[in-house]
C-alpha positions in Angstrom: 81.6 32.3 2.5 80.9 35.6 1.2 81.2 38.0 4.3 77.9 40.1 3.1 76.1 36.6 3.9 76.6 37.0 8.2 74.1 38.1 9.8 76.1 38.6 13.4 74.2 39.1 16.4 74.1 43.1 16.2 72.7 42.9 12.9 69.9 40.3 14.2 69.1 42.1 17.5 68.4 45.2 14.9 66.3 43.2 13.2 64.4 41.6 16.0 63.3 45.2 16.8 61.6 45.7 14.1 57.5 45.4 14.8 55.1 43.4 13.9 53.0 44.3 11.3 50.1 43.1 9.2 50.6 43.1 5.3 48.8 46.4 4.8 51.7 48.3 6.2 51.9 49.8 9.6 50.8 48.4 13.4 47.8 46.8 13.8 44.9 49.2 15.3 44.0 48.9 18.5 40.2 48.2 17.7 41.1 45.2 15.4 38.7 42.3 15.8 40.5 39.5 17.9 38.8 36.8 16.9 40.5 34.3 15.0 44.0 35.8 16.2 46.0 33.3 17.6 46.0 32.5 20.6 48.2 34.1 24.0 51.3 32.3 23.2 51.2 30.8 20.0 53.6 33.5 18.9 56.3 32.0 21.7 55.5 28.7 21.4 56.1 28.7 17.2 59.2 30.4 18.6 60.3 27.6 21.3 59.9 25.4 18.3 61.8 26.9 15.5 64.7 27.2 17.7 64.8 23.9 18.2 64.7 23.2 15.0 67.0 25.7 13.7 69.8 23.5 16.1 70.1 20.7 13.2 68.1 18.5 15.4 68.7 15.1 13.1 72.6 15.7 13.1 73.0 17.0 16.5 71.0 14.0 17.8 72.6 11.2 15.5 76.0 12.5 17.1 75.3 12.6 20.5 73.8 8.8 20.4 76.9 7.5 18.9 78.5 9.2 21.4 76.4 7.8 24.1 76.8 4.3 22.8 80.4 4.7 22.6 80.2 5.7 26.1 77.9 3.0 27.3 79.8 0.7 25.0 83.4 1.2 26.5 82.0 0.5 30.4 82.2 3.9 31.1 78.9 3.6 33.0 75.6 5.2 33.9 76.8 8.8 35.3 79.9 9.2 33.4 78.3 8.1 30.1 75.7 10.6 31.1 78.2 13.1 31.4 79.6 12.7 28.1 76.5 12.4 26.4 75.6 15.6 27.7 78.7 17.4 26.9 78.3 16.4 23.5 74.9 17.6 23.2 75.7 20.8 24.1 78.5 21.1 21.5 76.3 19.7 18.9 73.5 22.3 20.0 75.8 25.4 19.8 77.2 24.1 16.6 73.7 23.5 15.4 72.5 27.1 16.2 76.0 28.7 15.3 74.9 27.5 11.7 71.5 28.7 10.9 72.4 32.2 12.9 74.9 32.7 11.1 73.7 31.7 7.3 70.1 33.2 8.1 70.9 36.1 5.6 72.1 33.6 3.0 69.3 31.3 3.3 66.6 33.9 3.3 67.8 34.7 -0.3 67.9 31.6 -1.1 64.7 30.9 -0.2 65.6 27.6 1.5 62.8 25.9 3.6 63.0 24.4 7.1 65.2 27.4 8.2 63.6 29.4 11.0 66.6 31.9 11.5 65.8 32.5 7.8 61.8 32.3 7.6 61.5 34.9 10.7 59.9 32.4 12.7 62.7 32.8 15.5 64.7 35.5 15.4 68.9 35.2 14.4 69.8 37.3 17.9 68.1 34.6 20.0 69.4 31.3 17.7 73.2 33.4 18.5 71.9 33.7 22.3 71.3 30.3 22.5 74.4 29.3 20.7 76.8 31.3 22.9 74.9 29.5 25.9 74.9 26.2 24.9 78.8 26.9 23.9 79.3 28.1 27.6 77.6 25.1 29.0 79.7 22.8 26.7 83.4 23.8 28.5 82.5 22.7 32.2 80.5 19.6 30.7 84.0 18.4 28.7 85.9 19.3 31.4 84.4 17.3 33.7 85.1 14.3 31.6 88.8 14.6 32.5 91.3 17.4 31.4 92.6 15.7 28.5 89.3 14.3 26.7 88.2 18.0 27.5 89.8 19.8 25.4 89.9 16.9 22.8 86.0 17.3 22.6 86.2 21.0 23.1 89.1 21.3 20.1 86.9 19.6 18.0 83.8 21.7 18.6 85.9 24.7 18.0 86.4 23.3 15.0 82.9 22.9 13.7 82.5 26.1 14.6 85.1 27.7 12.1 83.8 25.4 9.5 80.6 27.4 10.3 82.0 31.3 10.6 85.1 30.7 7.9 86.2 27.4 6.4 82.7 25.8 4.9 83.4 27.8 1.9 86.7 27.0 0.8 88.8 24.1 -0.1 89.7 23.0 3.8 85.5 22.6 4.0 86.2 18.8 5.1 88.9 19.3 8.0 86.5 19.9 10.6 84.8 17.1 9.9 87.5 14.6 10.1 88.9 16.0 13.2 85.1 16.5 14.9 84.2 12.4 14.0 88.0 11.4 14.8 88.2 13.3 18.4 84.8 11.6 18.9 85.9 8.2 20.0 89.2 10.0 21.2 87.4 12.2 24.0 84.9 9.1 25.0 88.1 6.6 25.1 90.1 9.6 27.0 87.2 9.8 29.6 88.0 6.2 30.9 89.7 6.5 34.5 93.1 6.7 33.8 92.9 8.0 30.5 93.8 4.7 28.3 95.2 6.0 24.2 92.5 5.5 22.0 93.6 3.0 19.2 94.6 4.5 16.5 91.8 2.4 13.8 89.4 3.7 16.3 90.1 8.0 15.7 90.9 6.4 11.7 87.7 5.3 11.2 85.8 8.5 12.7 87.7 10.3 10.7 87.1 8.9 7.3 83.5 8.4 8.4 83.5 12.4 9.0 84.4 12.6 5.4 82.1 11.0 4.1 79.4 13.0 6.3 80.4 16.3 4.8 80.7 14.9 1.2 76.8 13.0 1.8 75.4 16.0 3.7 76.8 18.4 1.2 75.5 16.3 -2.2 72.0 17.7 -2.4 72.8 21.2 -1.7 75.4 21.4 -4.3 73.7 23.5 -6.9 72.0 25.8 -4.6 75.3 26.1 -2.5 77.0 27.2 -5.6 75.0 29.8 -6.8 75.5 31.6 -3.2 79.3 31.8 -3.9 80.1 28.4 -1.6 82.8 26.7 -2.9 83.9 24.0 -0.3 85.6 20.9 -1.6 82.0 18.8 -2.6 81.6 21.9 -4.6 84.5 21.6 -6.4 84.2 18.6 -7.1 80.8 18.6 -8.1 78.0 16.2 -8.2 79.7 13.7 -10.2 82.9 13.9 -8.7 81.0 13.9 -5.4 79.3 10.7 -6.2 82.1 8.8 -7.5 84.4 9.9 -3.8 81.8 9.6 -1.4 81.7 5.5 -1.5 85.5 5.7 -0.6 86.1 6.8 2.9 82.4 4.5 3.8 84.9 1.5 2.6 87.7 2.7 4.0 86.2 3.4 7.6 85.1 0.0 7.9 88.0 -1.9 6.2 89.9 0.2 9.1 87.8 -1.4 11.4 88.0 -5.0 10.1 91.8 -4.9 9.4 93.1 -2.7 11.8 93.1 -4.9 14.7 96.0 -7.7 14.8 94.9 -11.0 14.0 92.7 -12.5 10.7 89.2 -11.0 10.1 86.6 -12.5 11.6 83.2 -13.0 10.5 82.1 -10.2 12.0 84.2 -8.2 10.3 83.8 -9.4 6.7 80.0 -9.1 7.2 80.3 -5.3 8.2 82.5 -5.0 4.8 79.9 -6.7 2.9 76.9 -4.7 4.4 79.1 -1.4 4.4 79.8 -2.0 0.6 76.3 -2.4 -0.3 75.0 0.8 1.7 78.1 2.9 0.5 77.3 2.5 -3.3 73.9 2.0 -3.0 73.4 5.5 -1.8 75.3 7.8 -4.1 73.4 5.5 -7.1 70.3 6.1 -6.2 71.1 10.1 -5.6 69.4 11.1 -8.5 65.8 9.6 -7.6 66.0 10.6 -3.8 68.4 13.3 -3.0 68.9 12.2 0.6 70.1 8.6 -0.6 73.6 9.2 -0.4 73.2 10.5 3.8 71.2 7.5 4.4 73.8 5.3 3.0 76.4 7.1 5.3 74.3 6.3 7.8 74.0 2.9 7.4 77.9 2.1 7.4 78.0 4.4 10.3 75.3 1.7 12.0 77.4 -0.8 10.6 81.0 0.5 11.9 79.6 1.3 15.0 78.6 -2.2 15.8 81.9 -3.1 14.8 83.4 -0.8 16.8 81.5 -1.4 20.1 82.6 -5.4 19.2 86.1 -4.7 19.1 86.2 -2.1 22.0 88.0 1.0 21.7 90.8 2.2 24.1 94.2 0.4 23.7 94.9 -2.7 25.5 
């Protein structure tokens, strides 16, 4: 990314100090007519909610409840799958807000909607404020989870976050992705007591389904990502090209999933391959009449895998 694009938090606080003023030009007199001002609060409460949204609210949420199945799913437990659910949020918050803070510059030229850092309904000092403290929350929360799958969770939200600041614009724009989705079930497996290995399918699987989330989440934005100077890999390769990879690591997760374990394929298994087949080129086709197809195709195999995946258990025997 181009390095005019940041708008770090010095830059935001400046702007945040900045008044308030009506479209005439200049403060608004003291004798103006209240009525039909909003009302006390408003102001803060459209700010409460634009922060919230300017976390990535659908992707941070989607990963923390696969995180908290996963949890669940492995008998971890109530508190201890409360615990890691938790952690995870708070990563997926401060990666969230890391994101629009720091592309608020970007977006605003772009004129992309659904961005508060962007539209100046929060400001980009307070989405990097609540960044840096859901980032600080995040390292005790992992920690807690045991040592180990600590710093597994916590490497792989330092790596979201360099996708963010550095790495979303070049060639390596995927490699946070598959190592955030394959330390997922790594870090939840590692938070058993005694710290079982995860199998290896397991951390193969997240990490070809992470693949296929930056290639789907990336698809619609392609054009518009271009023109301001991003060139990660989906760029690169382009719509078609990004079309005709994305079905692969869908198929691949789950055949990982199916085949990886010793034994024949049950018919568990085969179903998921079936159903993940369907969803994984049914997506990418139907791109063109509804741009977020291709996502909700990655979805669906991720629904599909995680089944799978909560049937066949996770940490090694």
């Amino acid at each position: 990314m181009d390095a005019t694009d940041r708008v770090s938090p010095e830059d935001a606080r400046r702007a945040d100090a900045d008044p308030d003023a009506p479209e005439t030009g200049g403060p608004v007199p003291a004798c103006a007519d209240p009525v039909g001002a909003d009302p006390v609060g408003a102001g803060r409460r459209g700010r409460v909610v634009g922060l919230a949204l300017a976390c990535h609210p659908g992707p941070a949420l989607a990963v923390t409840a696969l995180a908290c199945a996963l949890a669940l799913g492995s008998g971890l437990g109530g508190p201890r799958s409360a615990l890691v659910t938790a952690a995870v949020l708070a990563g997926q918050l401060s990666v969230g807000w890391c994101n629009d803070a720091y592309d608020a510059r970007r977006d605003a030229r772009a004129g992309r909607r659904g961005k508060p850092a962007a539209d100046g309904t929060v400001g980009a000092g307070a989405v990097w404020a609540a960044a840096g403290i859901a980032l600080a929350v995040c390292v005790p929360l992992s920690l807690a989870c045991g040592v180990l799958a600590g710093t597994v969770h916590l490497a792989a939200v330092a790596a979201a976050w360099l996708y963010n600041l550095r790495l979303k614009a070049t060639v390596l724009s995927w490699l946070p992705y598959v190592a955030g989705f394959g330390a997922l079930p790594a870090a939840v497996t590692l938070s058993l007591p005694g710290g079982p290995a995860p199998r290896w399918w397991t951390v193969a699987a997240g990490a070809l389904l992470g693949l296929a989330a930056h290639l789907a989440d990336t698809l619609p934005d392609i054009a518009v990502d271009r023109a301001a100077g991003i060139r990660g890999l989906p760029h690169r390769l382009g719509d078609t090209g990004t079309r005709l990879l994305l079905p692969l690591p869908l198929l691949g997760a789950t055949a990982v999933l199916a085949l990886g374990p010793p034994g024949p394929v049950d018919g568990g298994g085969a179903a998921a391959l079936v159903l993940a087949g369907t969803a994984s080129l049914a997506g990418p086709a139907l791109g063109r009449r509804w741009r977020k197809a291709a996502l909700a195709g990655a979805v669906a195999v991720a629904a599909v895998d995680l089944a799978l995946l909560l049937a066949l258990g996770t940490s090694a025997s």
